[in-house]
C-alpha positions in Angstrom: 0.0 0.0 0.0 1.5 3.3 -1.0 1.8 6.1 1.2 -0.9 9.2 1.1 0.7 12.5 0.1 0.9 15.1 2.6 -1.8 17.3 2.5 -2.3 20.7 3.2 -3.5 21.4 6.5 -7.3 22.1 7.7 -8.1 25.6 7.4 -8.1 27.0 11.6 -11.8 28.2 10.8 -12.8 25.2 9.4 -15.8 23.9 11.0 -15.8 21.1 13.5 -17.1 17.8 12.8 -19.5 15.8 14.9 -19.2 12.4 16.9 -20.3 10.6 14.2 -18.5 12.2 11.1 -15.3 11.5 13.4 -16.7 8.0 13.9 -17.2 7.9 10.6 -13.8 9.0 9.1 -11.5 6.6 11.3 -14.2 3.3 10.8 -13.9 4.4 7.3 -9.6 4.5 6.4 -9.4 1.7 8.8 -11.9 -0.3 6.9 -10.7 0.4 3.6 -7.3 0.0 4.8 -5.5 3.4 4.9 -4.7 2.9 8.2 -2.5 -0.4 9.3 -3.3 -2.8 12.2 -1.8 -1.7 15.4 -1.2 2.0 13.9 -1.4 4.3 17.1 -4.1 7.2 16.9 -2.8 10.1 18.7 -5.4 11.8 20.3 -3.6 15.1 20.1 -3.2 15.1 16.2 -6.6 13.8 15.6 -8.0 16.8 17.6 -5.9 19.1 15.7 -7.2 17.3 12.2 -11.0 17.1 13.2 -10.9 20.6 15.0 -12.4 19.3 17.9 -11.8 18.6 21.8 -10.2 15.9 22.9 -13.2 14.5 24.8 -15.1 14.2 21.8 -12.7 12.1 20.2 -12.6 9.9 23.5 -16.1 9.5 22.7 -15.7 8.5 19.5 -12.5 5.9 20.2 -14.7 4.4 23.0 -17.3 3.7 20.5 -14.6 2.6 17.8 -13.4 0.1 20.6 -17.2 -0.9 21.8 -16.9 -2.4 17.8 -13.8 -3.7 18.2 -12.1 -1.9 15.3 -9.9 -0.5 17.8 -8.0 -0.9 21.1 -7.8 1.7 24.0 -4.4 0.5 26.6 -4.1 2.1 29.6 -1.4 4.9 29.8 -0.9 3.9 25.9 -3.8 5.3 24.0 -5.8 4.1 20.9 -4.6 1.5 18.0 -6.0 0.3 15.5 -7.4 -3.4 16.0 -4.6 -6.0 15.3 -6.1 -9.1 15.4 -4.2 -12.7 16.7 -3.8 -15.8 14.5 -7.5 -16.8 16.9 -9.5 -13.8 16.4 -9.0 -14.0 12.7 -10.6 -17.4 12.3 -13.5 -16.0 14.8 -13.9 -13.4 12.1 -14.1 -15.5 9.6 -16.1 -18.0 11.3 -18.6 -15.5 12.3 -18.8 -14.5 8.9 -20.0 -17.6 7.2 -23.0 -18.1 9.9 -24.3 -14.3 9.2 -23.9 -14.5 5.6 -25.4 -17.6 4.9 -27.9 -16.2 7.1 -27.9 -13.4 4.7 -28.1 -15.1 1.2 -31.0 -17.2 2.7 -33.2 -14.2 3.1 -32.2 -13.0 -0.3 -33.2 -15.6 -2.0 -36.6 -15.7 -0.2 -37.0 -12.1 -1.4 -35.4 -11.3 -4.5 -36.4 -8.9 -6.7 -36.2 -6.3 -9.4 -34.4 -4.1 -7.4 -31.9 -6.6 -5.2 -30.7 -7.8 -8.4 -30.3 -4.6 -10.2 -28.1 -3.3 -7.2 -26.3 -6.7 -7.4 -25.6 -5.9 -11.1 -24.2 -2.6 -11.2 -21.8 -3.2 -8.3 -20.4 -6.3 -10.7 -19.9 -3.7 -13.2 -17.9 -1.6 -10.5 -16.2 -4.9 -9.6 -14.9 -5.5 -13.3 -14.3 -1.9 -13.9 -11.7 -2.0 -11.2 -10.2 -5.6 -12.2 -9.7 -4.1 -16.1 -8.2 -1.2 -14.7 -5.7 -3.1 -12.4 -7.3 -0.7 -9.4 -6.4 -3.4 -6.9 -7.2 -0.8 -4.1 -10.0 0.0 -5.2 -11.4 -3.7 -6.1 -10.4 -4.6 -2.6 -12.9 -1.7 -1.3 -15.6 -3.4 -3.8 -15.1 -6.8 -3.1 -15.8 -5.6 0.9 -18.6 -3.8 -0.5 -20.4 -6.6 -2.5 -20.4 -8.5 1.0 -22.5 -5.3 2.7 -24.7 -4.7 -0.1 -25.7 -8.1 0.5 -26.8 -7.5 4.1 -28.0 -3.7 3.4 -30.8 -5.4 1.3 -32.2 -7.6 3.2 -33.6 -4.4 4.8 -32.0 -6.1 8.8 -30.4 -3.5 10.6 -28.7 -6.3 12.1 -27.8 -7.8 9.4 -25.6 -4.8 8.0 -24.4 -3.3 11.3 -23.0 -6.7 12.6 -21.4 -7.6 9.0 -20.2 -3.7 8.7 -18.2 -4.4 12.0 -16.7 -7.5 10.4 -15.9 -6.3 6.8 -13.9 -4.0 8.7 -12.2 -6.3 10.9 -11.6 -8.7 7.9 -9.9 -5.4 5.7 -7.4 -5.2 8.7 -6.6 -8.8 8.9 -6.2 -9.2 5.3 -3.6 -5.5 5.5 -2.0 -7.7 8.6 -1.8 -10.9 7.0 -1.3 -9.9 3.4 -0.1 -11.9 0.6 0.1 -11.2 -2.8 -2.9 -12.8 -3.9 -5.0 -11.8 -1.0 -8.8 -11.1 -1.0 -8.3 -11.0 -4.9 -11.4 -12.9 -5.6 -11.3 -14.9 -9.0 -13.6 -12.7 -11.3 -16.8 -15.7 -11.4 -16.6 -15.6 -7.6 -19.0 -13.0 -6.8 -21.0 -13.1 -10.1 -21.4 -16.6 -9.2 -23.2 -16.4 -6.1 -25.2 -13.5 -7.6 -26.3 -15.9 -10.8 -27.4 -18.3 -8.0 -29.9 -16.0 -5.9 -31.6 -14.6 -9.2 -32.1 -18.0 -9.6 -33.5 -18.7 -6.1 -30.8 -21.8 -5.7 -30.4 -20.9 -1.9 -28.4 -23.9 -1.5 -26.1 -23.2 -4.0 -25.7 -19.9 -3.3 -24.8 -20.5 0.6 -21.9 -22.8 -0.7 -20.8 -21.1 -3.6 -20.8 -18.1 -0.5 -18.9 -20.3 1.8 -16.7 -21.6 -0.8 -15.5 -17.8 -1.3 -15.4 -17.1 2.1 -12.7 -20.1 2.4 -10.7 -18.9 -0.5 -9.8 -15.5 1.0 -9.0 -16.6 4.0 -6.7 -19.5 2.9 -4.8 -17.0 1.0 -3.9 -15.2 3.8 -0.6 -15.5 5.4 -1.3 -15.8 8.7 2.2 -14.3 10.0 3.5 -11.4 11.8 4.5 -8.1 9.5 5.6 -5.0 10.1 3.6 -1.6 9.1 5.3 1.1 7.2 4.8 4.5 8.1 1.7 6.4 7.5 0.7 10.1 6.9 -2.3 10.4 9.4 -2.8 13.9 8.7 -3.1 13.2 4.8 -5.5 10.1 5.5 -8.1 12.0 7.3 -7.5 15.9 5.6 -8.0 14.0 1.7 -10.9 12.3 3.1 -12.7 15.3 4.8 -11.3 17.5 1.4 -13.5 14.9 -0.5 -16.9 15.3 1.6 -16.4 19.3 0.9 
């Protein structure tokens, strides 16, 4: 993963953000992997970068912690999640019970509108994979996985699997290998072709068989992280919500 730019820095009169625009930044570059497991947040740069108190952002890390996307350690501070060799197959494990879960009620339900959504983010997907955008297919491929949830119209649904495509994006930067979450291109059009056809059974295997392939492809070893620009993370991704 290449390193941000620098960016400029935040205008002083720029407006502050709320609790949840902060909650939403950090989830957001830790999720799609701008920021590497076990990368310390330093309250006093964060404040600077969000304009905002530093008890507001302990808000915000104690919520970010509640989902277990990051770590708060006494006398320490906050860090992004790094996840043992154990908590990685939890992930995962968890992952195949909620998403079968998930491709069950789709198939029940399907319609006009699930499988047009389904169809224009393959066309994201293969967009990306002809353009050799591997960062951005690896945001996608993440994605497909919460669309799935976000239609089943279960709150539960897509807030438990949000907290776990997130914890799966910092596992995979953790335990990286070249071929890494690189799903092979039928993969996800697969398990789509399979719910349009209401072939629940197929689709939860040709869903667990995908599950299995990223996370057999991961080297499940100890790396170290490169330094990061936190202050261009978070300033290019505020620049872009302007």
């Amino acid at each position: 993963m290449n390193t941000p730019a620098k960016a400029t820095e935040i205008p002083k009169d720029n407006k502050p953000l709320d609790s949840q625009q902060i909650y939403d930044f950090i989830f957001k570059a830790i999720a799609d992997r701008q920021l590497p497991p076990g990368k310390k947040l330093s309250e006093e740069r964060l404040s600077k970068i969000f304009n905002v108190s530093r008890t507001r952002l302990r808000e915000v890390f104690f919520r970010l912690a509640q989902d277990k996307i990051i770590t708060l350690e006494p006398n320490r501070g906050a860090f992004v999640v790094k996840p043992t060799v154990k908590e990685t197959r939890e992930v995962f494990a968890a992952r195949r019970a909620i998403e079968v879960a998930i491709i069950e009620e789709l198939t029940n339900k399907g319609n006009s509108t699930v499988f047009k959504a389904l169809a224009n983010h393959l066309m994201k997907e293969e967009t990306a994979r002809k353009a050799g955008d591997r960062q951005k297919l690896n945001q996608l491929t993440g994605e497909f996985h919460l669309l799935l949830a976000e239609l089943t119209n279960n709150s539960l649904f897509y807030d438990i699997t949000r907290r776990l495509i997130a914890l799966s994006s910092v596992i995979i930067s953790l335990y990286d290998s070249p071929t890494a979450n690189e799903c092979e291109d039928f993969e996800h059009e697969a398990i789509v072709n399979a719910i349009k056809t209401n072939n629940a059974q197929l689709a939860k295997e040709l869903l667990l068989n995908h599950l299995n392939h990223v996370e057999h492809s991961l080297e499940i070893d100890d790396n170290s992280t490169s330094s990061f620009d936190v202050e261009a993370v978070f300033e290019n991704m505020i620049k872009a919500q302007l």
